[in-house]
C-alpha positions in Angstrom: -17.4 -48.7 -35.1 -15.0 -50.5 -32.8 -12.0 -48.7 -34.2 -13.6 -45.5 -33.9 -14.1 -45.9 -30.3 -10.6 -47.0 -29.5 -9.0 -44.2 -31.4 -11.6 -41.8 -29.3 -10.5 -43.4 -26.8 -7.3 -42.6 -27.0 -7.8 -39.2 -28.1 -8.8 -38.6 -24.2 -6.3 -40.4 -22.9 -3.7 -38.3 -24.9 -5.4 -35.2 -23.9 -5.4 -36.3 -20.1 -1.8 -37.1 -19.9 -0.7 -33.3 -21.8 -3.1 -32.0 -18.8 -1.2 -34.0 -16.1 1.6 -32.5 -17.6 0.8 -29.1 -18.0 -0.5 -28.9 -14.6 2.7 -30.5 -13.2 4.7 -27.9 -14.9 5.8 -24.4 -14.0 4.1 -22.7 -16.3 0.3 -23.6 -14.5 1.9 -23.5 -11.1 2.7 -20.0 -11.8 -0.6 -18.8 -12.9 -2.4 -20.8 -10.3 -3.3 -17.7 -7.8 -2.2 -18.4 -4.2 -5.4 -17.3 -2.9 -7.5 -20.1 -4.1 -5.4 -21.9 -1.8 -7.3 -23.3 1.4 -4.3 -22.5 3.3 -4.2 -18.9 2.6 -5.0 -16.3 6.2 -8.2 -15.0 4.7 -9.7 -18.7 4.2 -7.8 -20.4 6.9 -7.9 -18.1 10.1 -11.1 -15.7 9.0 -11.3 -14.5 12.6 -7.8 -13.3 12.6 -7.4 -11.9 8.8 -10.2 -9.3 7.5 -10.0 -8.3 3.8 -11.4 -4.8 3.7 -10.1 -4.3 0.2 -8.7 -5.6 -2.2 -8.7 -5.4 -6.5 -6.6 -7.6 -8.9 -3.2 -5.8 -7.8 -3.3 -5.8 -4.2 -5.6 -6.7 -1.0 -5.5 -4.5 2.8 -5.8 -7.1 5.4 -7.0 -6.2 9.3 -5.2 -8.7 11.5 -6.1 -9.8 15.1 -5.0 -12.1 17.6 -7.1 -11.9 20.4 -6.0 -11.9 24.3 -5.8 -15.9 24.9 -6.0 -17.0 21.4 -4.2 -19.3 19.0 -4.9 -18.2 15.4 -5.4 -21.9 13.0 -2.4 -23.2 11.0 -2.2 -20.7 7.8 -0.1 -19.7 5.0 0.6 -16.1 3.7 0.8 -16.5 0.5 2.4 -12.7 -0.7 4.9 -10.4 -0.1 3.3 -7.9 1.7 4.0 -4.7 4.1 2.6 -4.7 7.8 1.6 -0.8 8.7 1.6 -1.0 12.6 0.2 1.6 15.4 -0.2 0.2 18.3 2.7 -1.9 20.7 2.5 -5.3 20.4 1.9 -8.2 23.2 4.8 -9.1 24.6 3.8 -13.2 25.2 3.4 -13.7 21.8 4.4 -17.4 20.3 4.7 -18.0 16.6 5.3 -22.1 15.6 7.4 -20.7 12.6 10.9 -19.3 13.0 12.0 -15.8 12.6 10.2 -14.5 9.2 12.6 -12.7 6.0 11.1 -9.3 7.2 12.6 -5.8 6.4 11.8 -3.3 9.3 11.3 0.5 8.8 11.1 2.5 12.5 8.5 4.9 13.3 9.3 8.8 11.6 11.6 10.6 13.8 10.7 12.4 16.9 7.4 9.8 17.0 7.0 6.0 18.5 4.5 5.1 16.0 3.2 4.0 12.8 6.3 1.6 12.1 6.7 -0.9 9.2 7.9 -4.3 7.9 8.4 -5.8 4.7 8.2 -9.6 4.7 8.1 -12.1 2.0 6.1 -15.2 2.0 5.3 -17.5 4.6 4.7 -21.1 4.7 2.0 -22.7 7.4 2.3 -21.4 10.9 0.3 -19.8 13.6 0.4 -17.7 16.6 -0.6 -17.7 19.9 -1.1 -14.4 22.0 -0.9 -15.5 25.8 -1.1 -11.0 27.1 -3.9 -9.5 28.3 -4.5 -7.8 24.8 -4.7 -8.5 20.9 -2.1 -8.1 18.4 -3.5 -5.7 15.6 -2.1 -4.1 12.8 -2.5 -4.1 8.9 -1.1 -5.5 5.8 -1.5 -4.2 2.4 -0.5 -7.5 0.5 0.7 -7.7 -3.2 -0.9 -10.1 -5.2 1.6 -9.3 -7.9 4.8 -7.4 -7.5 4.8 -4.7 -10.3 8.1 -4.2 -10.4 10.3 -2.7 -12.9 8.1 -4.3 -15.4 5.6 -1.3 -14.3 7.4 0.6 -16.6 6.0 -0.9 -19.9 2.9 -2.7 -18.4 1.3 -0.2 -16.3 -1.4 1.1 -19.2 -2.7 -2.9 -19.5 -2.5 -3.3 -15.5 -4.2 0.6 -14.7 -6.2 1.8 -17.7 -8.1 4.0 -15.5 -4.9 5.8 -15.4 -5.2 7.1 -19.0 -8.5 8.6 -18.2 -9.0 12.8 -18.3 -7.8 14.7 -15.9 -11.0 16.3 -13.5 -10.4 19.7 -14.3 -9.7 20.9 -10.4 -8.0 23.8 -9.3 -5.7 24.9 -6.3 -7.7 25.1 -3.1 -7.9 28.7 -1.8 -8.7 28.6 1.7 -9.8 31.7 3.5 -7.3 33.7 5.6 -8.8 32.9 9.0 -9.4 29.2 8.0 -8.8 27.2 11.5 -6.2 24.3 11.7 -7.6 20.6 11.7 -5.3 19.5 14.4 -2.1 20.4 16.3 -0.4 17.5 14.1 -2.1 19.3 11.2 -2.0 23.1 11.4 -4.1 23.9 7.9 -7.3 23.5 7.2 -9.1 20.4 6.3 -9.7 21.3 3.3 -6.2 20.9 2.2 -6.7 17.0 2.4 -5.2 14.9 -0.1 -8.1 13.1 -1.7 -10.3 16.6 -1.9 -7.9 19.0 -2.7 -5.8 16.7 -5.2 -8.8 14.1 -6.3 -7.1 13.2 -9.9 -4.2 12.0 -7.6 -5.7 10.3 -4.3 -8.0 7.3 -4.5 -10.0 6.7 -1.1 -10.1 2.9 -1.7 -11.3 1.8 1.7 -11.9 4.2 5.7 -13.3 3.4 8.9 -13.2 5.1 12.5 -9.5 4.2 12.9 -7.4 4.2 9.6 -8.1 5.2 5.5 -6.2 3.6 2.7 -5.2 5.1 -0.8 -4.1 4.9 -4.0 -2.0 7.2 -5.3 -0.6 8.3 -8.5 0.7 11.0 -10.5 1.3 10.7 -14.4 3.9 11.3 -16.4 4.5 15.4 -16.5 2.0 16.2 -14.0 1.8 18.6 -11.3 -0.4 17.4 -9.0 -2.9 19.6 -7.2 -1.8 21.5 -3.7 -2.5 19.5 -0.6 -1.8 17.9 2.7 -2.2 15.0 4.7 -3.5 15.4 8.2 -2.3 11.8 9.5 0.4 9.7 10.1 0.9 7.0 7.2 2.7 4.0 6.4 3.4 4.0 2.4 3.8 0.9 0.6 6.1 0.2 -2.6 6.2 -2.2 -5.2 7.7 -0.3 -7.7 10.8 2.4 -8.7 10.3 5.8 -9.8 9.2 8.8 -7.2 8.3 12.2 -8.9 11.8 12.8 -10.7 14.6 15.0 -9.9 13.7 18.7 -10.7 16.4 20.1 -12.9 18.5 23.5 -13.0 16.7 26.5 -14.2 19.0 27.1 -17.1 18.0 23.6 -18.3 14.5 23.1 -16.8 11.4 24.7 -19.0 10.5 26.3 -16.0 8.5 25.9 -12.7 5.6 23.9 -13.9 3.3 25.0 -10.6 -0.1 24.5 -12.7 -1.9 21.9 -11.6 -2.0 19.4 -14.6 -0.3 18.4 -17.4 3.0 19.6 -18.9 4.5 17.4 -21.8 5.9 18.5 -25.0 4.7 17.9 -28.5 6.0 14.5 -28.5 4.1 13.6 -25.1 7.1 13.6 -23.3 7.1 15.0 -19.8 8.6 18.5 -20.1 11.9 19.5 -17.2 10.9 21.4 -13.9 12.8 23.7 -12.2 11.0 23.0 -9.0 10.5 19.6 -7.9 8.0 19.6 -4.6 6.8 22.9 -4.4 6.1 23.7 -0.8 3.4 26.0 0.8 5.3 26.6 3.8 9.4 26.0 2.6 10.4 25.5 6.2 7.6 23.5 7.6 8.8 20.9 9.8 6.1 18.5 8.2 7.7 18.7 5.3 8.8 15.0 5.1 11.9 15.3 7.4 12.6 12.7 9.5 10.9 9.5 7.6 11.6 5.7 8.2 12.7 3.9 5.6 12.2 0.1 5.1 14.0 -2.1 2.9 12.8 -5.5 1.2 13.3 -8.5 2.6 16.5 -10.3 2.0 16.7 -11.4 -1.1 14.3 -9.1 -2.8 13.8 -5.8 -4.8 10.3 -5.3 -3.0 8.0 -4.4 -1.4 9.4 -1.2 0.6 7.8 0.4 3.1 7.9 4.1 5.0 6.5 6.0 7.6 5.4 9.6 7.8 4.1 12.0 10.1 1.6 14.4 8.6 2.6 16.3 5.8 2.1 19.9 5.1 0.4 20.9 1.9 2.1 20.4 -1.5 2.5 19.7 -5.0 4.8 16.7 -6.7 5.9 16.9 -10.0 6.7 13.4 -12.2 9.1 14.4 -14.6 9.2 10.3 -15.6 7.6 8.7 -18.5 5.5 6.6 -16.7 3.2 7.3 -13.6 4.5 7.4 -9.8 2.3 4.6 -7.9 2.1 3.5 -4.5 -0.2 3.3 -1.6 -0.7 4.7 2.0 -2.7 3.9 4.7 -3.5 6.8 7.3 -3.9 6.6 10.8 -7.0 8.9 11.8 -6.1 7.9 15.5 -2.6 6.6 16.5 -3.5 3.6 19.5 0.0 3.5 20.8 -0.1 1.9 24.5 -4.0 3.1 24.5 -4.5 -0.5 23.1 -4.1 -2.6 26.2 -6.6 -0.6 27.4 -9.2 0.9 25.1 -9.1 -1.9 22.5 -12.9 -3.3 23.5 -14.0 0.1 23.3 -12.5 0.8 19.8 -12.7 -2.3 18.3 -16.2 -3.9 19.3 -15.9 -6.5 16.8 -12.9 -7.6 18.5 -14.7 -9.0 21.3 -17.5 -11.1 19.7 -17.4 -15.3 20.0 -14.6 -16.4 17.8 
């Protein structure tokens, strides 16, 4: 009996040690995930980080730093892209140096929405001693897809491989009135209704909406617009493919839907983008284009005025992925001003 509790004994004791070990190593570093970690914004400074979505991929993060305030010590855990509207304070004060950021300007001819990319930061926080907040957004990557998109992205999206809804081309009446000056079609050229197999609405308020987008291999996508300035955010290659010349394309390809050939291979467009108005200025002239941090592939960032309507094409054998986030209303200088008014919340008890 004696001998059968020692060598139980030292069963455990094996088994504790190869634990020890394993959670020293690498490997269980690596699959820890960052946000369990105390330190992380959205755990650390809750007043100053709000999570208004997030999935296994990615999380869109409202940040604030109030008029007077010093945000807690806090980590930020991923690479991430900060989509920006409004100036920022100019007494700001951050206890950590300079960040590896990649900056992409506003889209010409406008002051706002700007970018950054920026890679991970260890513990820091700032103070804001102006006589308004610090706001903007961050859509953060929880993992960086990469070009490793290209092989994974039926395991990491398999609502991707679900039918097509079966939608056609919006037909708006002839005397249909503009949304906006910014926006001179009508509303119901927006992306998400007019191209809904295309444009996830994953999260809207009053002041901003994010998507999801993505077109699969050898699709068209449906026609539509987008009545607000965005920022897009990238963390992987590929846009819709190059459209190729008529004597070697299989032709147009304007229906909405799929075009492959037998083999489920995308089939060669003539016509890449096709335009509803070829010389519109809000045709995506003019965009700001940010890089990576130093050091890395991704994430990239741009920014965009409205866009008029349209229909991509992916001529690649995977799907085209990224994300946007709109501005419904652009706060520009308004902020130092109007920010009590539009952001209540803003003024609560910390």
């Amino acid at each position: 009996m004696k001998n059968n509790r020692s060598g139980l004994w030292l069963t455990v004791v094996i088994a504790l040690i190869m634990l020890a070990a394993l959670w020293a190593s690498d490997w269980t570093r690596a699959a820890a995930p960052a946000a369990s970690d105390s330190s992380d914004a959205v755990q650390a400074a809750p007043n100053n980080y709000k999570v208004r979505y997030q999935d296994a991929h990615i999380r869109l993060v409202e940040v604030v730093v109030r008029p007077g305030e010093t945000e807690k010590m806090h980590s930020d855990p991923y690479a991430l892209v900060i989509a920006s509207d409004a100036v920022a304070p100019a007494k700001l004060k951050d206890t950590a140096s300079a960040p590896n950021a990649g900056h992409g300007p506003s889209p010409q001819g406008a002051d706002f929405p700007t970018c950054e990319t920026m890679g991970p930061q260890d513990s820091h926080a700032i103070t804001n001693s102006d006589t308004f907040p610090l706001h903007y957004y961050r859509i953060e990557f929880k993992r960086i897809d990469g070009d490793a998109y290209k092989t994974n992205w039926q395991t990491w999206y398999p609502w991707m491989l679900e039918p097509l809804k079966p939608v056609k081309d919006i037909q708006p009446p002839p005397d249909g009135k503009p949304f906006s000056k910014e926006f001179p079609f009508p509303i119901a050229y927006d992306s998400y209704i007019a191209a809904p197999n295309n444009h996830y609405m994953r999260y809207q308020d009053a002041h901003v909406r994010f998507l999801e987008v993505t077109f699969r291999a050898g699709e068209r996508e449906n026609l539509h617009g987008h009545p607000y300035a965005s920022v897009f955010a990238h963390d992987m290659g590929g846009g819709g493919g190059a459209a190729q010349p008529p004597a070697t394309a299989d032709g147009p390809l304007a229906e909405p839907g799929f075009h492959r050939k037998p083999d489920g291979s995308p089939m060669r467009t003539s016509v890449g983008d096709i335009k509803l108005v070829p010389d519109s200025p809000l045709n995506g002239q003019g965009a700001g284009q940010g890089p990576a941090p130093a050091g890395m592939q991704w994430p990239t960032c741009n920014t965009m005025l409205p866009q008029a309507p349209h229909k991509a094409y992916n001529g690649n054998p995977y799907p085209a992925h990224f994300y946007r986030i709109e501005f419904k209303r652009i706060d520009g200088e308004g902020i130092k001003t109007h920010w009590k008014q539009w952001y209540p919340w803003m003024a609560q008890a910390q």
